[in-house]
Structure formats: C-alpha cells, structure tokens
ROKOLMI-179180 format. One record per residue (C-alpha): residue number from 1; residue in one letter; z, y, x negated. Coordinates in steps of 0.001 Angstrom, whole numbers, plus 500000, padded with zeros to 6 digits. Example, Ala and Ser with C-alpha at 12.3 -4.5 7.8 and 13.67 -1.06 7.14 Angstrom:
<pts>
   k r     c3     c2     c1
   1 A 507800 495500 487700
   2 S 507140 498940 486330
</pts>
This chain:
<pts>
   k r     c3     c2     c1
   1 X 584461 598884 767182
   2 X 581989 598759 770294
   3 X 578513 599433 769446
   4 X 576495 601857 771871
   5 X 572563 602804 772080
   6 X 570516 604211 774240
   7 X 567174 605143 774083
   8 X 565097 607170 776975
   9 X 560779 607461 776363
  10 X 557484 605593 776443
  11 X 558346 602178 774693
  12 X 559748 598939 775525
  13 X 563602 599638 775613
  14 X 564962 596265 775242
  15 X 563136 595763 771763
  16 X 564589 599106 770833
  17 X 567921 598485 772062
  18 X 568524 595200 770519
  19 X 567343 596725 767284
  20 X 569824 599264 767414
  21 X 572866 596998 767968
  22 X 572065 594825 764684
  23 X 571982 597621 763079
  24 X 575737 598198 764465
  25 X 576643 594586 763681
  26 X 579188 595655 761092
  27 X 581211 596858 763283
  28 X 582399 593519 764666
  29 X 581641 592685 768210
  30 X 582595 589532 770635
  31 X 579678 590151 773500
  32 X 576571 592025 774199
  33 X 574308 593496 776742
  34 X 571540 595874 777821
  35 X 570659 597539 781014
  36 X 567379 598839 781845
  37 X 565367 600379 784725
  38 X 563082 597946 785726
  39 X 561009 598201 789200
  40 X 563177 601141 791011
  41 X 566256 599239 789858
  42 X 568534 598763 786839
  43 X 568102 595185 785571
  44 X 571069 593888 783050
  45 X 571374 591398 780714
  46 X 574667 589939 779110
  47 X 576316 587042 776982
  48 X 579090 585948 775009
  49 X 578736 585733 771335
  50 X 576296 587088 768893
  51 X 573200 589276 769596
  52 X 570746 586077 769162
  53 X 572530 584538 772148
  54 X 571290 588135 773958
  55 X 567960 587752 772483
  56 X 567588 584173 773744
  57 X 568660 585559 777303
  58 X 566040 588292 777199
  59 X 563381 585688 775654
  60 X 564382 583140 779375
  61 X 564887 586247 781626
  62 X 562912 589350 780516
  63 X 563829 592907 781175
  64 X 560449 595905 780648
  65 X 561532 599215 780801
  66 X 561143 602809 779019
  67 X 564445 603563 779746
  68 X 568079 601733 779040
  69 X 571211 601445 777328
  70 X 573454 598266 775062
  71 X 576259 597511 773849
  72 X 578196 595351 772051
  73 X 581958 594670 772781
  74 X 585374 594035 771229
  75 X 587406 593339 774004
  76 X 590338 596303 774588
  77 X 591107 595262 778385
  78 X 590347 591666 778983
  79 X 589350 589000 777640
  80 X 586148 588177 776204
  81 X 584008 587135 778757
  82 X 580116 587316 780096
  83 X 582023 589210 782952
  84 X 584066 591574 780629
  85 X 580608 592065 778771
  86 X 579298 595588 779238
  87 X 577431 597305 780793
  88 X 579409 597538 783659
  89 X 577896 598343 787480
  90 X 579522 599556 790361
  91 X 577020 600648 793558
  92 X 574060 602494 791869
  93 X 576037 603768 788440
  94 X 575930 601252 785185
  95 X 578307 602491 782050
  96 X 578244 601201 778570
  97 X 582101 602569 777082
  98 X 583578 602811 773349
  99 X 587421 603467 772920
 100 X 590260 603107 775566
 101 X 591396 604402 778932
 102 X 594660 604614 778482
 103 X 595383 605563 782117
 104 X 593138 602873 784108
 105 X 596089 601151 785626
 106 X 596673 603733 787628
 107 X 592638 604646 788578
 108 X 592256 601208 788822
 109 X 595300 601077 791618
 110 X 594169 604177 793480
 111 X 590479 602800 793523
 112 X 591364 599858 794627
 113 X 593531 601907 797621
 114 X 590275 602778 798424
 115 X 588566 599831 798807
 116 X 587000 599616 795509
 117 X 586656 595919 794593
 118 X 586362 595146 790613
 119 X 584370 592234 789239
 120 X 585902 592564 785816
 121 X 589222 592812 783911
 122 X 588130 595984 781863
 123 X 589236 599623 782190
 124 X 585096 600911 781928
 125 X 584198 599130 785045
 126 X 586903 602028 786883
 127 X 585045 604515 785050
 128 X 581564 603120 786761
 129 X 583316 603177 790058
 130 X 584493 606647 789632
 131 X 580629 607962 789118
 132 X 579801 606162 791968
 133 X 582230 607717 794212
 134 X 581428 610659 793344
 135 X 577633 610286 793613
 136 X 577664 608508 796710
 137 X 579352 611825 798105
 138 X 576391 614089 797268
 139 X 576764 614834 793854
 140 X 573989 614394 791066
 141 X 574690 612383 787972
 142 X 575775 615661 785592
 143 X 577990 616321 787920
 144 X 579382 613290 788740
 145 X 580424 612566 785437
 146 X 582310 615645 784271
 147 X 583978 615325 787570
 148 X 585039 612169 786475
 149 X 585735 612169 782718
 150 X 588592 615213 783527
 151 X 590453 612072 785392
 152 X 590398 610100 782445
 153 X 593189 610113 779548
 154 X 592738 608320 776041
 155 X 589154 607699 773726
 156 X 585988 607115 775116
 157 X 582287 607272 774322
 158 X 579964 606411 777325
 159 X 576881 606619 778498
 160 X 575442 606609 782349
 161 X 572754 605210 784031
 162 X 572046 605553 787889
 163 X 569435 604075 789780
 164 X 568309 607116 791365
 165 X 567713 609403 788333
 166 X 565657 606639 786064
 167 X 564745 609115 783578
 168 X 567861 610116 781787
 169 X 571322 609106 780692
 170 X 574396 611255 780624
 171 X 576629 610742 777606
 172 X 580331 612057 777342
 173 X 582837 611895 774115
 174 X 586450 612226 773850
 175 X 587561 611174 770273
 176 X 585214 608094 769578
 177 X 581547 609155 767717
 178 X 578746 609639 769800
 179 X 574979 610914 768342
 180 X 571702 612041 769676
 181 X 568590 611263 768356
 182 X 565541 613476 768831
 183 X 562553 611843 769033
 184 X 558599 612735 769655
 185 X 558564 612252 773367
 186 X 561635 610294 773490
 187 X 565762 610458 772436
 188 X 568369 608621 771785
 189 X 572113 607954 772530
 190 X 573784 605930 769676
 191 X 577528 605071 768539
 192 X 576275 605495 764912
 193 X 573697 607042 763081
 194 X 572672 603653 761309
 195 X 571680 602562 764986
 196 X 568768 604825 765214
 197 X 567698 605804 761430
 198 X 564451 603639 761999
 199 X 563137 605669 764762
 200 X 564711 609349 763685
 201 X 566155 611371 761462
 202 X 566723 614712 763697
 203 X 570446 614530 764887
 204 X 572419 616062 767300
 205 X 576344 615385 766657
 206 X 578623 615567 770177
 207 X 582145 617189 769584
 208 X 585171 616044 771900
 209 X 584465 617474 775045
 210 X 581094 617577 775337
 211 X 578390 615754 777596
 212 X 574512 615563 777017
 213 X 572075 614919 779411
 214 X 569120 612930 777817
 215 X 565599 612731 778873
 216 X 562375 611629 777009
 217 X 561571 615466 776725
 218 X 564810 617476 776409
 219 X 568484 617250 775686
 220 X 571020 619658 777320
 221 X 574241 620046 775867
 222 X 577393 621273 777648
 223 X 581255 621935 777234
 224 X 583262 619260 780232
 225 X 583919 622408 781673
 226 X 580093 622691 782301
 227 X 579493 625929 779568
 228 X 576586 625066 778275
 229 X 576161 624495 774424
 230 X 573680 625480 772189
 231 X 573401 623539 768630
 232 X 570842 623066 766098
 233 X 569755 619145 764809
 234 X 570585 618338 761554
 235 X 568218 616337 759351
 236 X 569712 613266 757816
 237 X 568019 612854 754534
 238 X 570022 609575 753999
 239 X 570007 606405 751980
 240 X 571084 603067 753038
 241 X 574740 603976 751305
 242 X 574479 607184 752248
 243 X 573811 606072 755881
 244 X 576837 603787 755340
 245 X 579217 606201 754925
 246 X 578625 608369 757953
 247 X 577442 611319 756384
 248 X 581484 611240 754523
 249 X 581553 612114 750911
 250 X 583148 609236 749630
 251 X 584159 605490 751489
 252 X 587835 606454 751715
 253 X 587465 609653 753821
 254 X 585049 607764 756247
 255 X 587619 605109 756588
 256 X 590691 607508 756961
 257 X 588669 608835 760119
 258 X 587953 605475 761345
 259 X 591263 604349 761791
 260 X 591822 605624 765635
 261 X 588927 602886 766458
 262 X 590540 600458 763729
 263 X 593835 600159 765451
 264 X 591693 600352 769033
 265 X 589573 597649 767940
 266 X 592750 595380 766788
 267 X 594475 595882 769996
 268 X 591459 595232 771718
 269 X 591674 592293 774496
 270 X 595507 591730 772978
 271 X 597377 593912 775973
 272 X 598198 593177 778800
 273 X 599279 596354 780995
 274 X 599719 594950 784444
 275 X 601984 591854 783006
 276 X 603759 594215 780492
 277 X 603049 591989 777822
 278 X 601245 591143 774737
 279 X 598176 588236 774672
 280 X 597468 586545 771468
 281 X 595241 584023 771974
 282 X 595148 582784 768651
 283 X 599035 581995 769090
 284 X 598439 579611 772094
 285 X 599489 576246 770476
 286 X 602149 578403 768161
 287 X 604987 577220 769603
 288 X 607370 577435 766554
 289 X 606800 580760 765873
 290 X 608811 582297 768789
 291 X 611620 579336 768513
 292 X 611841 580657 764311
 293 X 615485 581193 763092
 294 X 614400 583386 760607
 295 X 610445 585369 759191
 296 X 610092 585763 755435
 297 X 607070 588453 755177
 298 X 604945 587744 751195
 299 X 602323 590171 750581
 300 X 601083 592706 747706
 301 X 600375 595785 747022
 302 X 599797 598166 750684
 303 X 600381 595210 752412
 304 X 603726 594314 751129
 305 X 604023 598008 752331
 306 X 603477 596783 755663
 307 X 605402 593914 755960
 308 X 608843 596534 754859
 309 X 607709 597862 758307
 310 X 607112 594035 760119
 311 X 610435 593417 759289
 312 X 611940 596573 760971
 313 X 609513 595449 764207
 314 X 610620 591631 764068
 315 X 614531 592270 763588
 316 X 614328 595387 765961
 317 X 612164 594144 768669
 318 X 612416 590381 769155
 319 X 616407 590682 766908
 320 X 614576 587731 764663
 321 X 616386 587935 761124
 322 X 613330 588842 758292
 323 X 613301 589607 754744
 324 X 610432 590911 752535
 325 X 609109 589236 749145
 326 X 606673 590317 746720
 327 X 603834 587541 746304
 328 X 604114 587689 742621
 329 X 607699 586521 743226
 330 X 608329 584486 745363
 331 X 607239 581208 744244
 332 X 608780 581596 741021
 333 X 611986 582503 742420
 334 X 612679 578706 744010
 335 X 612440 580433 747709
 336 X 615078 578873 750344
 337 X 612667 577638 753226
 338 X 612907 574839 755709
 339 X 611298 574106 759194
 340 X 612905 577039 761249
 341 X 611479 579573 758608
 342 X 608046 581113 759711
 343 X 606132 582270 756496
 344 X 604147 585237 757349
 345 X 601517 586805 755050
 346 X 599255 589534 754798
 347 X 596302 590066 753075
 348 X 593337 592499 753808
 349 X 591051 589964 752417
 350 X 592631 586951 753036
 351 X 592017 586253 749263
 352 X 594932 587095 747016
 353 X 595941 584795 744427
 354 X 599452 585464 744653
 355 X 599828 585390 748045
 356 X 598111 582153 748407
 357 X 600292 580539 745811
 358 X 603184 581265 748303
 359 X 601463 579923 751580
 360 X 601127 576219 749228
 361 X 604783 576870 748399
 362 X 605717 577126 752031
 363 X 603709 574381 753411
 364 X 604841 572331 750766
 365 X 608461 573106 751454
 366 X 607929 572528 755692
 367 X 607691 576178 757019
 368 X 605254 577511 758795
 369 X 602827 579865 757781
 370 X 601656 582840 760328
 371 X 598338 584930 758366
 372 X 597364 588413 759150
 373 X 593606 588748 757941
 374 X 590819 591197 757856
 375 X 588565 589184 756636
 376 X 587496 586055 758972
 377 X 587430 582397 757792
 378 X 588683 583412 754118
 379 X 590991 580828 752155
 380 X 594691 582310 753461
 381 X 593064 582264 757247
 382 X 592108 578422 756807
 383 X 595473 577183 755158
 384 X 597654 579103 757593
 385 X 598840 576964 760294
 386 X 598090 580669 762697
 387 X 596376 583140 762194
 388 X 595963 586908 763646
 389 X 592900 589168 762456
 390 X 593070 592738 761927
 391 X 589784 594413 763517
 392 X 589640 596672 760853
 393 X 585634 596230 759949
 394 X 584333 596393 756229
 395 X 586546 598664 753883
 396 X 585037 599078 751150
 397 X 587361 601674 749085
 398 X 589101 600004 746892
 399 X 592509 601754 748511
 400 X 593506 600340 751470
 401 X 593787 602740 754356
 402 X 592834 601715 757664
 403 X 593021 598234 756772
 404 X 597267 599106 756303
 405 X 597118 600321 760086
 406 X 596056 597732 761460
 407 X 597831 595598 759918
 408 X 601247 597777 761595
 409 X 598949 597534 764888
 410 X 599527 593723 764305
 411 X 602782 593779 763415
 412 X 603695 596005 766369
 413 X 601712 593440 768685
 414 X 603667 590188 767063
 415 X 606974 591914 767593
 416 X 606204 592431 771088
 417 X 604892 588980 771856
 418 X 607659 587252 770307
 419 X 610069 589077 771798
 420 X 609131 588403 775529
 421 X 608520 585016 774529
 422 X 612490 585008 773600
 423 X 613744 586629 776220
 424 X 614785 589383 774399
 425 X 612823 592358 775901
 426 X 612484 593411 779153
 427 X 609442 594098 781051
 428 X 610338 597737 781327
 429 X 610795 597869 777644
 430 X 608067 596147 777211
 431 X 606061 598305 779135
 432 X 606570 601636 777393
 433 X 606443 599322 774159
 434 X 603182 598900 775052
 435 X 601951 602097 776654
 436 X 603185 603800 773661
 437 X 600692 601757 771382
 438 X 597642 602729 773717
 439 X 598359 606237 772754
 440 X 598606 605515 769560
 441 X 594722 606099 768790
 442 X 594879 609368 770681
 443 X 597564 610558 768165
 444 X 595797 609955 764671
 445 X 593096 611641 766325
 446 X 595184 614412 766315
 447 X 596483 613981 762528
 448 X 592919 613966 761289
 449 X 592786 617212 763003
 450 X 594938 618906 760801
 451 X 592766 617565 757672
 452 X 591588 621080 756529
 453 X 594948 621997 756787
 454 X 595800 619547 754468
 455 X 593239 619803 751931
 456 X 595425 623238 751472
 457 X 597976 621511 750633
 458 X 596037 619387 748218
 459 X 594471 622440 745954
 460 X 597823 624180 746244
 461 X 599558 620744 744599
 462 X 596349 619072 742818
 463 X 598163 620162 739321
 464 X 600910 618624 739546
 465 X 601985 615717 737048
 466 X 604838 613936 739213
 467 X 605332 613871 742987
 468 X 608499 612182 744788
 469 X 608248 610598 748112
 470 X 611187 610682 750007
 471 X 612091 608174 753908
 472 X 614714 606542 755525
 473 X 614481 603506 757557
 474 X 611579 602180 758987
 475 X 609326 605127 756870
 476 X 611446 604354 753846
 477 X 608132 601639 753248
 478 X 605470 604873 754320
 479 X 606970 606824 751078
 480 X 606220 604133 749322
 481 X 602737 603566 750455
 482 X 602213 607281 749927
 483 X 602888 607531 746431
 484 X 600861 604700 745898
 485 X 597827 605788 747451
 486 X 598429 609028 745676
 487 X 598667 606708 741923
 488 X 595835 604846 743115
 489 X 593202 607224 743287
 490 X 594356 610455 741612
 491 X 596140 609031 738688
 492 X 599136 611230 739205
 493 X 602761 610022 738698
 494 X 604526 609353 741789
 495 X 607219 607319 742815
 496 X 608587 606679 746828
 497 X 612374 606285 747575
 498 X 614512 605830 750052
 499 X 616289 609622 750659
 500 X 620069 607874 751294
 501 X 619398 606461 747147
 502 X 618155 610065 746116
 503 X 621804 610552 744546
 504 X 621923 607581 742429
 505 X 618685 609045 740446
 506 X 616110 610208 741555
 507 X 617772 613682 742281
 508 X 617314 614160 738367
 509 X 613851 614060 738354
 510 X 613880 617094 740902
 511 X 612614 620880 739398
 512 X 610139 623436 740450
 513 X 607531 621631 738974
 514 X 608042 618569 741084
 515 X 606051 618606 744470
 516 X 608411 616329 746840
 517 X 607277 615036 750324
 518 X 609668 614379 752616
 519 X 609351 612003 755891
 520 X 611624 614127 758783
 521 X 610486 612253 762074
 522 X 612987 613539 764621
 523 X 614786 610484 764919
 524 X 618320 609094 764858
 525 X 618680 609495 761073
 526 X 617112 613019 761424
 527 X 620255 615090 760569
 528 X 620847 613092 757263
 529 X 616992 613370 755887
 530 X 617315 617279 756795
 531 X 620752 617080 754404
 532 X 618800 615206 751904
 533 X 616049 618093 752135
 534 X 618714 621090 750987
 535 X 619807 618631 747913
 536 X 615767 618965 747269
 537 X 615701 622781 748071
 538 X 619255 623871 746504
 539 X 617014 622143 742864
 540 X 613853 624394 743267
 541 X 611971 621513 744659
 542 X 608830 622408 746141
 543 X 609374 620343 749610
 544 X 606713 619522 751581
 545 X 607722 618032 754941
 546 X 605464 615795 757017
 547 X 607485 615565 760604
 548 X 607440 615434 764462
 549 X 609516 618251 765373
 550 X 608217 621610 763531
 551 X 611226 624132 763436
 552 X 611913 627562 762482
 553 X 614715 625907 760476
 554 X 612372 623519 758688
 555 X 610018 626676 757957
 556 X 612945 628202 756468
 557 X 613604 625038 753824
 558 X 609721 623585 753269
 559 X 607047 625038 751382
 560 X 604413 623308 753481
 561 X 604983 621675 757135
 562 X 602581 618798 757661
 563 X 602825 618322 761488
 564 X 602096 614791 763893
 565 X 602581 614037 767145
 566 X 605584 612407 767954
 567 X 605751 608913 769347
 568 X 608600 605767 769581
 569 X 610543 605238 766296
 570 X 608026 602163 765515
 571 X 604891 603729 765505
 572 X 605697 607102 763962
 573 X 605082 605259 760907
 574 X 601375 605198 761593
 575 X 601181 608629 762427
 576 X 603192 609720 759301
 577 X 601186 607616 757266
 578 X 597561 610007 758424
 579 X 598621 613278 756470
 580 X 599853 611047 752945
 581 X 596491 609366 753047
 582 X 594500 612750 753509
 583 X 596949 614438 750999
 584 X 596103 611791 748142
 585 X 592487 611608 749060
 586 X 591907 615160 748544
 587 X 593933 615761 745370
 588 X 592143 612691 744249
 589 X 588835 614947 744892
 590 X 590405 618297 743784
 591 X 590771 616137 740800
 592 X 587645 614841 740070
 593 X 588697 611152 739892
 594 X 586521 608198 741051
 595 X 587769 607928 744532
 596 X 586223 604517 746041
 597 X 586725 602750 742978
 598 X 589316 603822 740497
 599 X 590390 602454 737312
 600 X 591450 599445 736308
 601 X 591847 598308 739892
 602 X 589916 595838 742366
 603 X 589261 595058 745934
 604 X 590908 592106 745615
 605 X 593188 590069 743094
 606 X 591860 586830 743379
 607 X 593694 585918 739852
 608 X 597176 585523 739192
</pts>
C-alpha cells in the first residue's frame, strides 16, 4: 500500500514530508521519495529501501522548500528500483500515484507514438507524461489533469506538481483513499489520516471522482467533470487506535475495505503485461517447483480455505496434479512425499504450530516446501526452501479477511508462473489471465459498494440460529469460508457444502427458518446450482443468492440477490467472497458480539 503526503504552506516541506511517511510505514513500502520546489524548480529526492536511507540522502543532498509532495512505494509495474521510485517527472509535471493503471500499456504505446520517451518501468510515469502534454499545449494544471484522469482506467490516488504553478498541488481519486488536511495557513494531501494527525485534525475526505486543488490558503473541490463541490471538514477527535482504524467501527470492517489495495499491493511489481507473464522474484533459484509431479497444499483454518481454491488454480492452470490437507492431519496421517512433491503452505502469520509440524515432516521426507506468508521473516518463511509474501499489511481482527485474498492473489499469480514456465499456457491465455487480475481491485471496489445493501440483509437475517452455505467447484471452498467467518464472529450455527452433496443431507436441515446462501456465478455449472436452488425453494428455504448474472428468474426464486461483477471462473471467487464477509460482519454487529476479537479464538495458533 503506497504511502502519499503532501503538504503546501510556510514550513520546511521535506521535514514535514518525511514525517508523514513514517507515520504511513505500516503500510509496507520498498522505496521512497520527495519532491519539492526549490529555486523556480522542483528538486527530487529518491532511494531504495527504508525511509532512513531517504533521510540520509536529504542529510548529503538537501532539498528547502514550502511546498512538496512523498511517497513511498510497493512496486505494481516494475521492479523495485531508485528509477521505479516515485515521484515520477516528465517535462515540467512530477506525480506521486497509489493504486494501478490498468490500461497503461496502451497510453504507454500511444505516448510513446508520440515521441514520449520513459525513464522508468512504471505505469505513473505515463500519467506524468499525460499532464505534460496537455500543459505544454496551453492548458493550466486543473485542467490538465481532469483532462487526463478521464483517459485513465483502474485505482489511483495522485497528486501533481508543476514547475510553473509552485504554490499548489492538484490531487485526483478513483477508488484508493485520498484526505485533505486544513491547516492555519497551510494544507495537506495525505494517503491516510495517521499521516497528518500531528499537524491537523480538520479533514476533508475526497470521494471517487473528485479532484482538489490545494494551496496554503484555500482548497477547491470539484466533480472530474469540473462541477464544483462544496463539503464541510470533519473534525477527527481520534486516538492512536482510533486513528488506526480509519475512522471504521471495528478492525474487521476497515480491513474488508482495504482489500482492493491488499490484493494491489500483492500483485505489485509481480506482472508483467508486455511479456504476458508473471515475475516472482523470490522464485528465481526455484527450479523444482515448476519441474513438480505433483503440489500437496497444508494449511488451517481460512487458509486451508484457500488452498481448496490453489488447487483448482494449480490443476486448472499449469494441469499440475494437487491435493489439500488439513495441518492438524497431515503429519499424523504418515503423508506419501518424495522429491517430485512440492509442499506448499499457507499461513497468515507464518506461525502456526500445525502447519509448521508439516513443513519438518516434508523436509524430513525430501520434498520441497513453497510458503505463502504475511508476515516477513517469521519461522514457516525461514524453514521453507521458497517463499512468496502476501502484501496484505497488519490485520489485526482476529478473522482473517483480506489476509484470505491475498493469499488467492498469490495463488492466482503461482498458477500463472508455473504454468508458462511448463509450457502449458499460452501467451494469449496468459495475457487475459493476467489482465483479468488487474481488474480485479476495480471489482471489490464495486462489492463494497453494495455494503449498505447488505447490512439489509444482515438485520433482516441477524435472528437466525442456523445458516447453510451452498457452491460448486472452485466456490465450493468460498461457502465454506463464509460460514466460517459467519461462526467466527457472530456465534451463529452455520455449516458450507458443496450444492451437488445437498441430497445426501444437508437438504434435511432445510425449513423456513433456515437462511441459505447460495453461490450462482454464471458459469459452466450454472444450470445445476440454479436446480439445486428450487430443491432449497420447493422446502421454504429463505435463499439468498450472491451471483454474477442478476435475473428476473433468480428474482422470482431468491429472497435477497447479492450482486458482483463478473470476472474469469478463477477470480470470481474473490469477488464472491466481498458480500459473505460484509454479511457476517454485520450480523456479527446486529448482534452485539465482540467483533475483532471473539471468543475462545486467537490470532494465531502457535500450539498444537
């Protein structure tokens, strides 16, 4: 999750900008830099690494200044790099960017038609060279940005700086958080509200599709369309925690709305667009994974959840044969492994007991052991013999949400690689594999639009003692990781099933009283979920329906129709996954239960 500042006014910028981005450290960052007008010019400073390597640069080479911008990167397009660092500059424009552009390929094509030459491999530095354009052929700096931002699909946060209008930035938003600070004599521009809490309270909060234009004495707001906007500030009378969770009531809501950065974050430097293909550095020396005769995914809990999904990726994209174990089981069940078998595990905190127990068993036995972490540097990361890190940030909810999407984001990413390391997938294939996933952000933005719908749904439900989940296929593992998010934290029976077994049981636990949520993604199994559904209906269950393809028919079966965008059969288990996690969360609150930490669970099992 990029961190953003800016800060426009009387004082030294640098100190302030720097100050900001620490207090954005938590959101995970590979470089760093700051821009600011110094002596009729924009002066910029950037590094790899941590902010004290930027603070070491600014202690050799100085920057003064009452007016800049910084930001610290996770790399999305290219790798991390000094170069890749932002901000970016092209001509007389500098941009600091947040999210993903997910049509730069072909800016980036027509630009360079053009003439345009690019220093960098990142999408922002089109975005810089758009502005320019545009400026350079008369227009002001308002202008030339909501020009440019109608050109641009995808997420993004940015904010402008050009060398002939050194008092003020222009900041746009599309999906990804941006804030304004008022100050005395002097605003801000800031990714998070945490960035600028030491200076100001007084908080202006952009909504998709706006742009502000920010000088030391005035903000103007205005629609991209270029209607003005009138808003009030709110006051944030926050705590530290408070200030940690974004203004959210609880941990778990803030990190169900983080996940469209989560899963932009973890794809972050990891595709490559113009190749049609997938880099994982941390895979380099990996050799044996792609040359595997067979992947045995071990995890617990959500993320055994997720490997029932890896294992539809691996087997369906790179046709490698897989099979899913519980932790808790499969040391003790004398596991069959030898050197062609690739062990892979997941663990949000790289600290389960279990789990660990089966990477010794593995290495023990001579297989290899592939670890998908969250957490860097923690004991399954070191014993792995690879290992590929979710960006997913600090949860802190005890329920794992965005944590579980990354981890498909992974999962999604490994299939790909392997399979064009086989030979199995085309570059074509590949291609819209991969466009697909850069969507993917774009469309759980949309899902967490449809939250107040959903919280509907929750009151209307929030009695009930028992729920069923029903899927087929790859979402068969999304019913089950929706009934136990709703167990987790609301306490309420619920059980997930695959619908093709709903005959040989489950049907009998069916009655008016019994809330069932079906999975109908319009996909090649579609017809016999829908068939499933009338078994449901015909037995007074109250069906709601979370699907791709809303239908007068469906409206005519369901008591509630929970809609998402559709997508390719592989990642419409992300999307599907948005409206369970919003559905438990606010029966959970309807309920009164202790959301971020319920009973008798932990973070992490760490004992056996």
């Amino acid at each position: 999750m990029c961190g953003i500042i800016g800060y426009v006014g009387d004082r030294d910028a640098s100190f302030i900008l720097v100050q900001g981005l620490k207090r954005l450290e938590y959101r995970g960052y590979d470089s760093a830099g700051v821009a600011t007008f110094q002596d009729g010019s924009i002066a910029i400073r950037r590094c790899l690494g941590k902010l004290e390597n930027l603070e070491r640069l600014l202690r050799e080479a100085p920057i003064s200044g009452t007016v800049g911008i910084g930001h610290t990167r996770w790399a999305t397009h290219g790798r991390p790099s000094e170069q890749n660092a932002h901000p970016h500059r092209a001509g007389k424009i500098v941009v600091i960017h947040n999210g993903i552009i997910e049509n730069y390929l072909e800016l980036r094509a027509a630009l360079a038609d053009r003439g345009r030459t690019f220093s960098s491999e990142t999408d922002t530095e089109v975005i810089s060279h758009l502005i320019d354009e545009r400026v350079q052929s008369g227009q002001d700096l308002v202008h030339a940005t909501r020009s440019v931002v109608h050109e641009l699909e995808g997420s993004f946060s940015i904010v402008v700086m050009h060398e002939d209008s050194p008092d003020r930035l222009v900041a746009a938003k599309s999906a990804t958080p941006i804030v304004i600070g008022l100050g005395e004599n002097e605003n801000f521009v800031a990714s998070d509200i945490p960035a600028i809490l030491d200076h100001t309270r007084r908080i202006l909060f952009l909504e998709d599709g706006e742009m502000a234009e920010v000088t030391r004495d005035r903000v103007t707001l205005s629609t991209f369309a270029g209607d003005p906007v009138a808003r009030e500030p709110r006051t944030v009378a926050w705590d530290p925690v408070t200030a940690q969770k974004g203004g959210y009531r609880h941990f778990l809501l803030k990190e169900i709305h983080e996940q469209p950065q989560a899963i932009i974050d973890t794809m972050r430097g990891r595709i490559l667009q113009e190749q049609s293909d997938v880099s994982l550095d941390e895979l380099a020396k990996a050799d044996w994974l792609a040359q595997a005769r067979r992947m045995v995914f071990v995890a617990c809990g959500t993320a055994w959840h997720a490997c029932l999904v890896g294992k539809y990726f691996l087997e369906h994209i790179a046709r490698i044969p897989a099979e899913v174990d519980y932790a808790s089981e499969f040391r003790s069940r004398d596991p069959v492994l030898d050197e062609g078998t690739v062990l892979v595990v997941i663990s949000q905190s790289g600290e389960t007991a279990d789990t660990l127990a089966a990477v010794e068993t593995a290495r023990e036995r001579g297989a290899k052991v592939l670890a998908i972490c969250n957490v860097v540097d923690s004991s399954i990361a070191r014993k792995a013999d690879a290992v590929i890190y979710t960006h997913a940030g600090p949860e802190i909810s005890v329920a794992s949400t965005k944590a579980f999407t990354t981890q498909l984001t992974v999962l999604y990413l490994l299939g790909i690689y392997v399979a064009r390391r086989r030979g199995v997938l085309s570059e074509p294939g590949a291609h819209a594999l991969i466009q697909d996933l850069v969507n993917l952000p774009s469309h759980v933005e949309q899902c967490l639009k449809r939250e107040r719908a959903i919280e509907k749904v929750a009151k209307k439900y929030g009695n009930a003692r028992d729920f069923l989940y029903l899927g087929r296929g790859i979402n068969f593992p999304i019913a089950l990781e929706g009934a136990l998010k709703l167990k987790e934290i609301s306490y309420v029976h619920a059980e997930g099933y695959a619908a093709g077994e709903m005959k040989h049981g489950p049907i009998a636990l069916i009655n008016e009283e019994v809330p069932v949520v079906v999975l109908l993604p319009k996909d090649a199994v579609y017809q016999k979920s829908l068939s499933n559904m009338k078994e449901v209906e015909s037995r007074g269950g109250r069906i709601i329906v979370v699907t791709d393809a809303p239908s007068p028919e469906l409206e005519d079966i369901a008591w509630e129709i929970l809609p998402v965008p559709t997508s390719n059969p592989c990642l419409l288990p992300v999307l599907l996954t948005i409206p369970l996690q919003l559905l438990a969360y606010y029966i959970a609150d309807y309920r009164g239960t202790d959301v971020d930490q319920p009973r008798n669970l932990a973070k992490s099992v760490t004992v056996e």
